[in-house]
PDBQT receptor file of N, H, CA, C and O in Angstrom, charges set to zero:
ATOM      1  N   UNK A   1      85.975 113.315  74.524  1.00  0.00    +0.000 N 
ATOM      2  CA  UNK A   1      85.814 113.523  75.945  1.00  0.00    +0.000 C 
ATOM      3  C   UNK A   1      84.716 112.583  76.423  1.00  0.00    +0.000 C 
ATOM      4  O   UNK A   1      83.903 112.222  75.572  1.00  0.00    +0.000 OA
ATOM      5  N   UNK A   2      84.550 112.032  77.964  1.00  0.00    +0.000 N 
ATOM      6  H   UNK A   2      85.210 112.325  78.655  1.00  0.00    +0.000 HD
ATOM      7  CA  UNK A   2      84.087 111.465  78.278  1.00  0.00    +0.000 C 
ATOM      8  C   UNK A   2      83.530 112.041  79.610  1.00  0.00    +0.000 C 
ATOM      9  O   UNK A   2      84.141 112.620  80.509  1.00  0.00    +0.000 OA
ATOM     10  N   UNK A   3      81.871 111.651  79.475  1.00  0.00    +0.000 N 
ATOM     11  H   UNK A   3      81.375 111.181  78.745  1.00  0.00    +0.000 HD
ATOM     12  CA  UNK A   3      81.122 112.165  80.751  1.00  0.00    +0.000 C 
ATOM     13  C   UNK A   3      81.003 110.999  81.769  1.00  0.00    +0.000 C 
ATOM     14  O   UNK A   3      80.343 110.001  81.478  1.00  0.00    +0.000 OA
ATOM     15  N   UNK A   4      81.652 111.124  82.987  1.00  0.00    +0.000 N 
ATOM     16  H   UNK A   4      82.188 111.934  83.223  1.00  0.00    +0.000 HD
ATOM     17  CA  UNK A   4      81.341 110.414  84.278  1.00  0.00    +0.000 C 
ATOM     18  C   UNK A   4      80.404 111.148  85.021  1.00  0.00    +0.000 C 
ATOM     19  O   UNK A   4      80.264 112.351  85.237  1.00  0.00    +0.000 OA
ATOM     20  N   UNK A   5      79.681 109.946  85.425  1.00  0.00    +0.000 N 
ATOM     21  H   UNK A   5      79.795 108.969  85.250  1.00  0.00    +0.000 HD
ATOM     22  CA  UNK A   5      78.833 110.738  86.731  1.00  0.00    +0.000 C 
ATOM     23  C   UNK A   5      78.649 109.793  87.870  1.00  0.00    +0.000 C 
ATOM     24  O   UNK A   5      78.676 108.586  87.628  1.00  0.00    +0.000 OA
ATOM     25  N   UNK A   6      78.436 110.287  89.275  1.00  0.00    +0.000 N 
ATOM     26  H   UNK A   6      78.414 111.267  89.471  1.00  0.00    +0.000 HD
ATOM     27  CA  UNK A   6      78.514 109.880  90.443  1.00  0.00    +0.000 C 
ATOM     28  C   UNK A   6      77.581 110.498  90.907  1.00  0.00    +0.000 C 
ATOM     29  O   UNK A   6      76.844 111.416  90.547  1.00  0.00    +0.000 OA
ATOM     30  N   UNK A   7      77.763 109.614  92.104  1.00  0.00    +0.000 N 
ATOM     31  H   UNK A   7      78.362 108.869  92.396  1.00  0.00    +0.000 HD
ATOM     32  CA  UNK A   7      76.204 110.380  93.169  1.00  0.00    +0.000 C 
ATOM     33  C   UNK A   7      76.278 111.537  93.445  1.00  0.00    +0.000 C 
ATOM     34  O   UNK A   7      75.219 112.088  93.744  1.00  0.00    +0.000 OA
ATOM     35  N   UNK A   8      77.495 112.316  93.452  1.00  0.00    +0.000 N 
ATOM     36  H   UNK A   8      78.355 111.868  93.209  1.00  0.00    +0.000 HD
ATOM     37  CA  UNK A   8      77.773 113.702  94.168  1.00  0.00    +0.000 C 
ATOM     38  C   UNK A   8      77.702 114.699  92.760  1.00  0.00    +0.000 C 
ATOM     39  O   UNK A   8      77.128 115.779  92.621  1.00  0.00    +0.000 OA
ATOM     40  N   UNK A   9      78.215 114.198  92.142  1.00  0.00    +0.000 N 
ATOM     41  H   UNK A   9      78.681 113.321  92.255  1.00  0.00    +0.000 HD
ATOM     42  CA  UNK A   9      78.947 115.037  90.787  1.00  0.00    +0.000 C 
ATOM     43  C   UNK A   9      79.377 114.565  89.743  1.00  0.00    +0.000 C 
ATOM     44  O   UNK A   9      79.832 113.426  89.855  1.00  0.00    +0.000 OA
ATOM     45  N   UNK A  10      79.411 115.116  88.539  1.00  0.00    +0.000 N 
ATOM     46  H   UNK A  10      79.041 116.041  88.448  1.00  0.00    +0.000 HD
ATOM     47  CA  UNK A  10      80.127 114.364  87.323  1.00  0.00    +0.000 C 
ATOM     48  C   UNK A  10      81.583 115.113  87.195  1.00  0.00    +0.000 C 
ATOM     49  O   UNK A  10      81.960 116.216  87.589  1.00  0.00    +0.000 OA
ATOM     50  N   UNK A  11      82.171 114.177  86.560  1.00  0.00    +0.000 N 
ATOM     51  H   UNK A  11      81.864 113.280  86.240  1.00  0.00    +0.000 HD
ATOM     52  CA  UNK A  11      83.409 114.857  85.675  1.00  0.00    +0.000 C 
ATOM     53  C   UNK A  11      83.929 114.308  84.648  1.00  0.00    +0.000 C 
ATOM     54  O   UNK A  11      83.783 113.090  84.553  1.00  0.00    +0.000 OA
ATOM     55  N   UNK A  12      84.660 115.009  83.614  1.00  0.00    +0.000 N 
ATOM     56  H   UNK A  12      84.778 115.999  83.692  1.00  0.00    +0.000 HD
ATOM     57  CA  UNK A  12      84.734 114.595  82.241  1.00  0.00    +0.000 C 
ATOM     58  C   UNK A  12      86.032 114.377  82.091  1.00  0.00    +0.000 C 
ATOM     59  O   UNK A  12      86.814 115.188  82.585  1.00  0.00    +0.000 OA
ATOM     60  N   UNK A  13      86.504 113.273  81.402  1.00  0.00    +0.000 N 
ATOM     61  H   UNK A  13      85.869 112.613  81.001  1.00  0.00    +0.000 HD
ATOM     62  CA  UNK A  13      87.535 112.607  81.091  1.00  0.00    +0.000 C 
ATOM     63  C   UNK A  13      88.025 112.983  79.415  1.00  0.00    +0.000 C 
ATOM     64  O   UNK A  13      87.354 112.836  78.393  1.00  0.00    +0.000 OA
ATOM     65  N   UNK A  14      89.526 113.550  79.571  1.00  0.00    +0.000 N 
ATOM     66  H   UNK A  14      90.071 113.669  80.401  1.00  0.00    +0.000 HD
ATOM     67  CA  UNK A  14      89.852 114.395  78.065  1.00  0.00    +0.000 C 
ATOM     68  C   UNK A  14      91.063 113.970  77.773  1.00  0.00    +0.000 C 
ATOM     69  O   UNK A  14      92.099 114.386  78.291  1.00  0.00    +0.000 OA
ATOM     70  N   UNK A  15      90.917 112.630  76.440  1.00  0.00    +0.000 N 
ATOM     71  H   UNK A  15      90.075 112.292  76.019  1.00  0.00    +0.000 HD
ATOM     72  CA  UNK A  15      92.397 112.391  76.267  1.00  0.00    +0.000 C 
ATOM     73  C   UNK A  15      93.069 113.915  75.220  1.00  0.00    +0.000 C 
ATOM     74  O   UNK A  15      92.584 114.866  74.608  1.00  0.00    +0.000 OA
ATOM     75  N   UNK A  16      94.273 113.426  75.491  1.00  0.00    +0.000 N 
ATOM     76  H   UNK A  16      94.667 112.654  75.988  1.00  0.00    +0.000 HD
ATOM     77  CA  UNK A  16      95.090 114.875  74.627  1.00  0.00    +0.000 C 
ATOM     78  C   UNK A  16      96.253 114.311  74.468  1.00  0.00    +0.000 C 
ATOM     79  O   UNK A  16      96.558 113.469  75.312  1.00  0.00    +0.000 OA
ATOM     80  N   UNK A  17      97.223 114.602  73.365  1.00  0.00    +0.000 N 
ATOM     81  H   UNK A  17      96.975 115.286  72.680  1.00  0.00    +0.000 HD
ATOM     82  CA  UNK A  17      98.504 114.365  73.390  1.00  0.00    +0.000 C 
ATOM     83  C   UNK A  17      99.508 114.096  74.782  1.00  0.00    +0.000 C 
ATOM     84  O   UNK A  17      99.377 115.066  75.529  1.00  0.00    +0.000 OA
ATOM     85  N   UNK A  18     100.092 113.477  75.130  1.00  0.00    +0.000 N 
ATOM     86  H   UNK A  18     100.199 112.689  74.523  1.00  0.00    +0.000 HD
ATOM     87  CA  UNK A  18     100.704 112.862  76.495  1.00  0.00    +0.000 C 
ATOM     88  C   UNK A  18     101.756 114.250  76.558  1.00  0.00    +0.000 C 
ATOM     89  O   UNK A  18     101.737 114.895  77.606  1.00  0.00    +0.000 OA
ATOM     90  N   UNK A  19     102.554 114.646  75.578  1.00  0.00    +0.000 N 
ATOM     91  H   UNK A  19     102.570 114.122  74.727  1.00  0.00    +0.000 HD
ATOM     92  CA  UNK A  19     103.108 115.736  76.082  1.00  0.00    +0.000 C 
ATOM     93  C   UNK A  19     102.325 117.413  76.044  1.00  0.00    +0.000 C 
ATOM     94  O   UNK A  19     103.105 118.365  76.083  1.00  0.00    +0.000 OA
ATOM     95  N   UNK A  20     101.111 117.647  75.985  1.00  0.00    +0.000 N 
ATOM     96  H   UNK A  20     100.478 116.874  75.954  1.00  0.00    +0.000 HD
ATOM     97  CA  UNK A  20     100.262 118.943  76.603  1.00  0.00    +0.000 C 
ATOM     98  C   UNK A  20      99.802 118.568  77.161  1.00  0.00    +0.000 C 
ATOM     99  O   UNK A  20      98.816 119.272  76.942  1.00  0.00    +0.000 OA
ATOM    100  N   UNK A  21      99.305 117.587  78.305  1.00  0.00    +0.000 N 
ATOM    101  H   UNK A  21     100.105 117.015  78.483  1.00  0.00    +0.000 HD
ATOM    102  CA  UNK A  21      98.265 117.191  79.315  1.00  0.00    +0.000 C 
ATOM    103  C   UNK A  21      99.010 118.604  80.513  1.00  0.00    +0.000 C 
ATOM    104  O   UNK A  21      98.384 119.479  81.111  1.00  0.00    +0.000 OA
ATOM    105  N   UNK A  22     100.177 118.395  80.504  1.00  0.00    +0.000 N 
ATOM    106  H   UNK A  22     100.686 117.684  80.018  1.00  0.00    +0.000 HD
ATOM    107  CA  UNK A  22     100.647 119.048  81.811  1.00  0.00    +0.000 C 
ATOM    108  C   UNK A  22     100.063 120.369  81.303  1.00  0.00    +0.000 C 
ATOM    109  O   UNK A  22      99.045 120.864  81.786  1.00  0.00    +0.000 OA
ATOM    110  N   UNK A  23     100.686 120.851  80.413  1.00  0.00    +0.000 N 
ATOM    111  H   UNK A  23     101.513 120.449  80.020  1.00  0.00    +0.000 HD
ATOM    112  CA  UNK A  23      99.929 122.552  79.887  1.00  0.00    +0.000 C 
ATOM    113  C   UNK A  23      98.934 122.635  80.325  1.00  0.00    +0.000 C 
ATOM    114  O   UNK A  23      98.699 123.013  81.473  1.00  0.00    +0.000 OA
ATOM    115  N   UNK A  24      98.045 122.261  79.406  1.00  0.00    +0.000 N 
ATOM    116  H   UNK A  24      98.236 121.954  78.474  1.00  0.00    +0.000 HD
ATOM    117  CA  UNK A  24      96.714 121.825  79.787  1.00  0.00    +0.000 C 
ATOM    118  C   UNK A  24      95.995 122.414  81.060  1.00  0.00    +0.000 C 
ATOM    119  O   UNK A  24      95.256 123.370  81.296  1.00  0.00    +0.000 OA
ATOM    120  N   UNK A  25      96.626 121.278  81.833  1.00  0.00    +0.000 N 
ATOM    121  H   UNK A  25      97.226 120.502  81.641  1.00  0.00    +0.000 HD
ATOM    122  CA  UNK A  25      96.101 121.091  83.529  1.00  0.00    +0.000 C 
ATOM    123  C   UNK A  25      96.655 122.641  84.167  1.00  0.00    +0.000 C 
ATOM    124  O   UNK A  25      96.005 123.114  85.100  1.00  0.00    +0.000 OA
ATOM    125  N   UNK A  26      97.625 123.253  83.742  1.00  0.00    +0.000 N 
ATOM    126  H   UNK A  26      98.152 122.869  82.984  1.00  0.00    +0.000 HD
ATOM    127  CA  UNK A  26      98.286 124.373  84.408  1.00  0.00    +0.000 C 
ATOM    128  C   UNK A  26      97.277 125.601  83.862  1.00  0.00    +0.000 C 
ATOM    129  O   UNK A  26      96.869 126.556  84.523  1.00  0.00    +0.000 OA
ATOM    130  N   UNK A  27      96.987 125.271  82.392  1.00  0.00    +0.000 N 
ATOM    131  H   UNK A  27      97.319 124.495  81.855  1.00  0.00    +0.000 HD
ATOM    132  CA  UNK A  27      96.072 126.789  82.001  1.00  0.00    +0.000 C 
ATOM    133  C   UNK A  27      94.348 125.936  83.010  1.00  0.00    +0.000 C 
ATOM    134  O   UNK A  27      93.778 126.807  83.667  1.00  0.00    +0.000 OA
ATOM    135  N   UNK A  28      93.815 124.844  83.090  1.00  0.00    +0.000 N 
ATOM    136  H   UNK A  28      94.279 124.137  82.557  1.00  0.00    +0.000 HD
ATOM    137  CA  UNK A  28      93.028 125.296  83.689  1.00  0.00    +0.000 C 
ATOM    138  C   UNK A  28      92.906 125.815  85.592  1.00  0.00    +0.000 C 
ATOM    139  O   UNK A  28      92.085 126.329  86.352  1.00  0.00    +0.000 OA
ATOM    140  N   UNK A  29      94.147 125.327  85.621  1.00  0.00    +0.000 N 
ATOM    141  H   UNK A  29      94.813 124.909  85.003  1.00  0.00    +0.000 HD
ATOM    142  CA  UNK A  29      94.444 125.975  87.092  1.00  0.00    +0.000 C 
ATOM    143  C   UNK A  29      94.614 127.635  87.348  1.00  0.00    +0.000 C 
ATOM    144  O   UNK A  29      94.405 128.206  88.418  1.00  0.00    +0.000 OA
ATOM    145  N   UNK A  30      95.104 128.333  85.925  1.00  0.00    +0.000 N 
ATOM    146  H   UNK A  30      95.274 127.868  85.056  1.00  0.00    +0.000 HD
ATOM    147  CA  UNK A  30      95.165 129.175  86.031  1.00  0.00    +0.000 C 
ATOM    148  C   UNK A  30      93.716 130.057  85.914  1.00  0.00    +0.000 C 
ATOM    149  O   UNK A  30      93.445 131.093  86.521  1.00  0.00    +0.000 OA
ATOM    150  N   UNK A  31      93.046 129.468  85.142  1.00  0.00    +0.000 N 
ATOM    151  H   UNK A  31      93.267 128.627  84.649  1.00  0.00    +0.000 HD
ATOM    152  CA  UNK A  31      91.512 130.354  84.565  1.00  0.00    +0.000 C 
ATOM    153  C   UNK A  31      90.876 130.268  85.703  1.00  0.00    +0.000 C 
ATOM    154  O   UNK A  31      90.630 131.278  86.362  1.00  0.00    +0.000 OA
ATOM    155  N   UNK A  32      90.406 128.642  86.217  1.00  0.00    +0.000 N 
ATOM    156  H   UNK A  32      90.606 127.822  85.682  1.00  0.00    +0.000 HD
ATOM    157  CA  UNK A  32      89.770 128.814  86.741  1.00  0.00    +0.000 C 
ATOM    158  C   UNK A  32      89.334 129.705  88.262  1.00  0.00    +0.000 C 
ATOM    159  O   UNK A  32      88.280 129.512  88.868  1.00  0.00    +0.000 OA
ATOM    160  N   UNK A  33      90.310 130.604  88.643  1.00  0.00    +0.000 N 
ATOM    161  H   UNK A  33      91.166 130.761  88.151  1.00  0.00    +0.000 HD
ATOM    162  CA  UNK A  33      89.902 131.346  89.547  1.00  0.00    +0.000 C 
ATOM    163  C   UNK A  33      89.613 132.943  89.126  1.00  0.00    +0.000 C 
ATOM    164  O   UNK A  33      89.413 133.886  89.891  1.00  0.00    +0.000 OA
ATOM    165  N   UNK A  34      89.658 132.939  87.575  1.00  0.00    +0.000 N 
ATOM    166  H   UNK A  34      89.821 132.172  86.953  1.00  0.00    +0.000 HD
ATOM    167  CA  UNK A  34      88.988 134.209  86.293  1.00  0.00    +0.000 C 
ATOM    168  C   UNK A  34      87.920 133.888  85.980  1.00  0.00    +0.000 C 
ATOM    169  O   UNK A  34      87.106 134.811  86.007  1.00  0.00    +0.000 OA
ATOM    170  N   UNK A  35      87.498 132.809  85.641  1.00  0.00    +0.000 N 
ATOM    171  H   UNK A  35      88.160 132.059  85.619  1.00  0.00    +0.000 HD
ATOM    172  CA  UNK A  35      86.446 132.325  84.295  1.00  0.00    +0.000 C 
ATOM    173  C   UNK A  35      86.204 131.188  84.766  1.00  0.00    +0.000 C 
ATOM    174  O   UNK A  35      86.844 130.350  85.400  1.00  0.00    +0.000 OA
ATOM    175  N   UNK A  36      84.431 131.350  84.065  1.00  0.00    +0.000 N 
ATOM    176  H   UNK A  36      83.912 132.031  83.550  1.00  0.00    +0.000 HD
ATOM    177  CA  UNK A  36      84.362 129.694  84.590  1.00  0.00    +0.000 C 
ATOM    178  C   UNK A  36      84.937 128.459  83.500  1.00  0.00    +0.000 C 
ATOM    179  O   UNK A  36      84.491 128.522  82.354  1.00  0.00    +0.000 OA
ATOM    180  N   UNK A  37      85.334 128.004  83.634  1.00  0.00    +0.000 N 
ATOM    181  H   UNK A  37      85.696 127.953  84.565  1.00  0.00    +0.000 HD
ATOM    182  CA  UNK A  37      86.093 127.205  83.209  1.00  0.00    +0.000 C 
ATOM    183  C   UNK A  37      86.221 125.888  83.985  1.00  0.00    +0.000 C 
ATOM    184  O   UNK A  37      86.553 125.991  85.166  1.00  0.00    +0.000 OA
ATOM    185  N   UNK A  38      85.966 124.455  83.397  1.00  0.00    +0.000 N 
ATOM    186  H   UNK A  38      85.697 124.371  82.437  1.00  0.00    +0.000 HD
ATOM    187  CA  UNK A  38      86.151 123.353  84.828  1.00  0.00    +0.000 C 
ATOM    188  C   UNK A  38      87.536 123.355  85.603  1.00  0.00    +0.000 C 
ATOM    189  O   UNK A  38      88.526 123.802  85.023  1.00  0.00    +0.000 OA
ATOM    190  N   UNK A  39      87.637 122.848  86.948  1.00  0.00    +0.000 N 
ATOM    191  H   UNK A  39      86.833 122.485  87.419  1.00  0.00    +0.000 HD
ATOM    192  CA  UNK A  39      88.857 122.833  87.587  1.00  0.00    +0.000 C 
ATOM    193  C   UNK A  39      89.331 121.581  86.688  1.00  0.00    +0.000 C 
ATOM    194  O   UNK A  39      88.482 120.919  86.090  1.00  0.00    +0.000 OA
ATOM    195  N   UNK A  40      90.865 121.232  86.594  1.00  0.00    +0.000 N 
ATOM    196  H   UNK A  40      91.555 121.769  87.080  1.00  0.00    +0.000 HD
ATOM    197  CA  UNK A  40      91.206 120.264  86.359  1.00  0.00    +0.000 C 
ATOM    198  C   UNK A  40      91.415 119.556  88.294  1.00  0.00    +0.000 C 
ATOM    199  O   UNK A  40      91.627 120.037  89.406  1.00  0.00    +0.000 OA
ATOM    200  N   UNK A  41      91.164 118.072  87.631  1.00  0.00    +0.000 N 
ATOM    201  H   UNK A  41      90.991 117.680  86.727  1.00  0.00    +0.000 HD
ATOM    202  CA  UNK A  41      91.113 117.677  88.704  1.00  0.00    +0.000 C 
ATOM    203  C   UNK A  41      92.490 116.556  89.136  1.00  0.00    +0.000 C 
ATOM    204  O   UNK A  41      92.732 116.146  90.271  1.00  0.00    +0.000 OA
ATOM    205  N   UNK A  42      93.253 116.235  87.881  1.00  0.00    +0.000 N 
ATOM    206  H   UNK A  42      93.057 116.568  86.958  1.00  0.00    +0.000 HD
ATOM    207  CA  UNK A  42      94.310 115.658  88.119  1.00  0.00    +0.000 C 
ATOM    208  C   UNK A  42      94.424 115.509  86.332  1.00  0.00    +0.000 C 
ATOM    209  O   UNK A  42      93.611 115.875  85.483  1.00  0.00    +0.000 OA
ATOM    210  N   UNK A  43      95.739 114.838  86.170  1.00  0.00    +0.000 N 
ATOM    211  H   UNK A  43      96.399 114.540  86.860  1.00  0.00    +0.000 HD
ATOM    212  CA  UNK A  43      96.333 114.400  84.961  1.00  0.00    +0.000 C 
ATOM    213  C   UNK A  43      97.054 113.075  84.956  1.00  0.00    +0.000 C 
ATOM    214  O   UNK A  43      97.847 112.654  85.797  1.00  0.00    +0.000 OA
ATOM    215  N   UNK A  44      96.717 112.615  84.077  1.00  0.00    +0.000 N 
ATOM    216  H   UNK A  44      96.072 112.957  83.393  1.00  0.00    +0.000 HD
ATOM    217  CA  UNK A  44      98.200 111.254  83.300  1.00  0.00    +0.000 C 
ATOM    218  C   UNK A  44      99.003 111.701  83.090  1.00  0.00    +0.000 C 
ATOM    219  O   UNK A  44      98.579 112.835  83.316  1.00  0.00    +0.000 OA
ATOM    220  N   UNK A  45     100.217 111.888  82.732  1.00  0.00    +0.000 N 
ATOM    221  H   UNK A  45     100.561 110.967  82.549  1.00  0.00    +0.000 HD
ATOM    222  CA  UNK A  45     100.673 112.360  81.814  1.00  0.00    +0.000 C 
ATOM    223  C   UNK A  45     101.612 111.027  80.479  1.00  0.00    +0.000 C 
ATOM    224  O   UNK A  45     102.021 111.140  79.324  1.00  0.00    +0.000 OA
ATOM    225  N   UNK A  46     101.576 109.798  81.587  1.00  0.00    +0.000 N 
ATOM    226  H   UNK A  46     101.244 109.706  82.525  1.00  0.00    +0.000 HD
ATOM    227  CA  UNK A  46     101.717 108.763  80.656  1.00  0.00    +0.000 C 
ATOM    228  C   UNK A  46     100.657 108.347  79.346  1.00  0.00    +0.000 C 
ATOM    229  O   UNK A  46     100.932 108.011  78.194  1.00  0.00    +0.000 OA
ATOM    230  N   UNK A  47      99.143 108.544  80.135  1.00  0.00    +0.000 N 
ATOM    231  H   UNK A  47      98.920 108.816  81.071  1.00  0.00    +0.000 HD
ATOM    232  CA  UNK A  47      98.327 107.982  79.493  1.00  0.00    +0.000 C 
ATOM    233  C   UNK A  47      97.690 109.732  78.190  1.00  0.00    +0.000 C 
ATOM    234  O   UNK A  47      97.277 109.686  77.031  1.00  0.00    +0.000 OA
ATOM    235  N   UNK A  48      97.884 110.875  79.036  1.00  0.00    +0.000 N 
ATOM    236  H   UNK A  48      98.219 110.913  79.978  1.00  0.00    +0.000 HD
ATOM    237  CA  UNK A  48      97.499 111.888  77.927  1.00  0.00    +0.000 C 
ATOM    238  C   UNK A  48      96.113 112.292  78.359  1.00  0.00    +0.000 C 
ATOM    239  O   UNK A  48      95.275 112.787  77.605  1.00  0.00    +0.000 OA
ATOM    240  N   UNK A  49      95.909 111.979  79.932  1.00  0.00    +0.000 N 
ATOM    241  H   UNK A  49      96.590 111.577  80.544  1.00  0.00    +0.000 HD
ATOM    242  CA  UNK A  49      94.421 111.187  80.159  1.00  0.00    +0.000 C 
ATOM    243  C   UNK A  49      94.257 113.326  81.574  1.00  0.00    +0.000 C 
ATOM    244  O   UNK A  49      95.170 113.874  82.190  1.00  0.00    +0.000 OA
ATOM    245  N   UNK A  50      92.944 113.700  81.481  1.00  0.00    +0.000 N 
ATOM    246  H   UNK A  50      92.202 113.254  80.981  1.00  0.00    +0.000 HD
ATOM    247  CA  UNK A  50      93.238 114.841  82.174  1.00  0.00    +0.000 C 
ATOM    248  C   UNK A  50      91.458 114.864  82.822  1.00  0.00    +0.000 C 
ATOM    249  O   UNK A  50      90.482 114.593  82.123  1.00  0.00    +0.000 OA
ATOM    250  N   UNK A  51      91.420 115.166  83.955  1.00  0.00    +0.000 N 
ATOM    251  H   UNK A  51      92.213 115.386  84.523  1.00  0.00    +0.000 HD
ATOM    252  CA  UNK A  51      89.895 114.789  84.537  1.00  0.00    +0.000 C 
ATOM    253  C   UNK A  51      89.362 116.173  84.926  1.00  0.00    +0.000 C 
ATOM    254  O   UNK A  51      89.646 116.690  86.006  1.00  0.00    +0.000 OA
ATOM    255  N   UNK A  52      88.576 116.757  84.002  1.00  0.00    +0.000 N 
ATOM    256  H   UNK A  52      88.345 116.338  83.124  1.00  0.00    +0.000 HD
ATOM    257  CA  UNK A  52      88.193 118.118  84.514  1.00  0.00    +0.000 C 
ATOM    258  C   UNK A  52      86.748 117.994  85.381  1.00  0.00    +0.000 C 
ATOM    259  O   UNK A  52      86.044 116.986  85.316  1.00  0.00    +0.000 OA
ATOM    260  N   UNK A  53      86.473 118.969  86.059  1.00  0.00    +0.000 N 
ATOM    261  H   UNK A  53      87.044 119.788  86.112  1.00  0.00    +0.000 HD
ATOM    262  CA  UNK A  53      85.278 119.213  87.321  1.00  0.00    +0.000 C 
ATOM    263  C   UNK A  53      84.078 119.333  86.262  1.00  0.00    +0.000 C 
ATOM    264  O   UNK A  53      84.447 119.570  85.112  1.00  0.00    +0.000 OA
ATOM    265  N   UNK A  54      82.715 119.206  86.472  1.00  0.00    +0.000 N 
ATOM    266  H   UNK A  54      82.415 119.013  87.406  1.00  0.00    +0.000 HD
ATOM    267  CA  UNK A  54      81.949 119.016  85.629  1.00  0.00    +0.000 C 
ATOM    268  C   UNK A  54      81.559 120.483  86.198  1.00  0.00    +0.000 C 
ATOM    269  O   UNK A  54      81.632 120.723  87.403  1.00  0.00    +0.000 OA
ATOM    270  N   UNK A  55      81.119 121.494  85.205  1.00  0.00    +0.000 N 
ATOM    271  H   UNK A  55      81.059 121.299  84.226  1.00  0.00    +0.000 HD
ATOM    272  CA  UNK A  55      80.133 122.442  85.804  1.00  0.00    +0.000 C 
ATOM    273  C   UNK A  55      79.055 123.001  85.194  1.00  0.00    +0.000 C 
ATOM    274  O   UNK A  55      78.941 122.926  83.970  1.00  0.00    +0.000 OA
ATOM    275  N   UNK A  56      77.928 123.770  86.137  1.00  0.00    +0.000 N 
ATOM    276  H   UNK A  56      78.021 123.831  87.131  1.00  0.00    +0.000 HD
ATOM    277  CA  UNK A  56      76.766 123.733  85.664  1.00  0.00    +0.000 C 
ATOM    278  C   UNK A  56      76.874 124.845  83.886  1.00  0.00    +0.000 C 
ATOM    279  O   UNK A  56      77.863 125.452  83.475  1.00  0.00    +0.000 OA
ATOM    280  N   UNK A  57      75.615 124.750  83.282  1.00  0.00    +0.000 N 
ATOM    281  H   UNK A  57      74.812 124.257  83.615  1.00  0.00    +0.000 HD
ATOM    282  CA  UNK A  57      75.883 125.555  82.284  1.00  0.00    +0.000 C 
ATOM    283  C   UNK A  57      75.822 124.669  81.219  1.00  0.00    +0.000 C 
ATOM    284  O   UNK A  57      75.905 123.441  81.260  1.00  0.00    +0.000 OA
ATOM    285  N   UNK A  58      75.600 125.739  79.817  1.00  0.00    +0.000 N 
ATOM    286  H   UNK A  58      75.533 126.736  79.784  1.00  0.00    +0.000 HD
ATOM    287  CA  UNK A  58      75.306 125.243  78.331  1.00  0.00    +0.000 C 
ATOM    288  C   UNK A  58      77.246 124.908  78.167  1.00  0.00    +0.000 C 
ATOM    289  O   UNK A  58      78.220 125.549  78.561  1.00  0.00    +0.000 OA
ATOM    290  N   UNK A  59      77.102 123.598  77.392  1.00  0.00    +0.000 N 
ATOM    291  H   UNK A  59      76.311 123.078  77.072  1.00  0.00    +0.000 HD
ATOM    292  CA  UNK A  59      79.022 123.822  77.066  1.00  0.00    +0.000 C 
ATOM    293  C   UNK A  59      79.158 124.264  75.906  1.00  0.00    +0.000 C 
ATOM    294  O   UNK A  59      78.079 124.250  75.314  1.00  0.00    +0.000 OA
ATOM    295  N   UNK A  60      80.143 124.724  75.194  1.00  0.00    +0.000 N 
ATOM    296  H   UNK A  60      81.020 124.736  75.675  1.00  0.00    +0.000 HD
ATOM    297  CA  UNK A  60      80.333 125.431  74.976  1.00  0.00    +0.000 C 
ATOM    298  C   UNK A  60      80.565 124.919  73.450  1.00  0.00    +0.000 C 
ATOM    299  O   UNK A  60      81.226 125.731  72.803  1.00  0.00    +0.000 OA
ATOM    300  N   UNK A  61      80.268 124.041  72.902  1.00  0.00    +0.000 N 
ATOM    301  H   UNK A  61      79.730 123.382  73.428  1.00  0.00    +0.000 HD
ATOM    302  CA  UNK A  61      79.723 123.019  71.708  1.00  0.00    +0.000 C 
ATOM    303  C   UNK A  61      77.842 123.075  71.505  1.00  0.00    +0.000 C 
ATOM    304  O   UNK A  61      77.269 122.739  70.469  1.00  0.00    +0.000 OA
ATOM    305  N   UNK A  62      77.209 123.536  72.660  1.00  0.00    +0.000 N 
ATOM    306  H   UNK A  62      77.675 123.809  73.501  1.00  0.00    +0.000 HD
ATOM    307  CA  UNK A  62      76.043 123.823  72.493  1.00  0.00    +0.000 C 
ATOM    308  C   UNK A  62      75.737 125.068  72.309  1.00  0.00    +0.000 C 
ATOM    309  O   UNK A  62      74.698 125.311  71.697  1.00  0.00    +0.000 OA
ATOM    310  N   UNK A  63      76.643 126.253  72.838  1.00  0.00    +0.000 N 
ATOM    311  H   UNK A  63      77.487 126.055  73.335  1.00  0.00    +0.000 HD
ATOM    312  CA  UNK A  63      76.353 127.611  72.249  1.00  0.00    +0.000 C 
ATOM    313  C   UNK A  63      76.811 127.970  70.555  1.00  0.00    +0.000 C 
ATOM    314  O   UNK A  63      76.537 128.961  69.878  1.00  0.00    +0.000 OA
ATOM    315  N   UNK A  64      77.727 126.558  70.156  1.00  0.00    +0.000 N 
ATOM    316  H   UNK A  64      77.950 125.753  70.706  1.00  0.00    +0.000 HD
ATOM    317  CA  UNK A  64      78.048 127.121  68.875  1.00  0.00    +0.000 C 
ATOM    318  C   UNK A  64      77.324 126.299  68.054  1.00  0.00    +0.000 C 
ATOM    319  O   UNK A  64      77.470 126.321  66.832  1.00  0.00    +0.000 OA
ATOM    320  N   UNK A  65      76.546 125.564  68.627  1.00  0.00    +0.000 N 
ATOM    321  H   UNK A  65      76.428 125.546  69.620  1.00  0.00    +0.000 HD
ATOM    322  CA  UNK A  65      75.642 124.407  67.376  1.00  0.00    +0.000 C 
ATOM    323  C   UNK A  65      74.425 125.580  67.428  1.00  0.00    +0.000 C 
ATOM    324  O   UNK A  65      73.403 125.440  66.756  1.00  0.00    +0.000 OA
TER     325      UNK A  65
């Protein structure tokens, strides 16, 4: 995964297999109005390429290190 950042906000760039990007993008559409979870913010689905919302908080590779 890859961290972008901008003047307003960051967001993270997540390659994945080209055929689950769509999954993917649909379970975080679904959580995120349950759990925080980032919004997805669009998908490839040629490239496998999926741009989630950056949000505040420990991620979730730092609560298990």
């Amino acid at each position: 995964m890859v961290s972008v950042s901008g003047a307003a906000e960051g967001l993270y760039l997540k390659l994945v297999r080209p055929d689950s990007v769509e999954a993917l993008h649909r379970v975080h559409q679904e959580l995120v109005t349950a759990l925080p979870v980032p919004a997805s913010l669009g998908y490839s689905r040629d490239l496998g390429l999926i741009a989630l919302q950056s949000v505040p908080g420990r991620t979730l590779r730092a609560v298990l290190e």
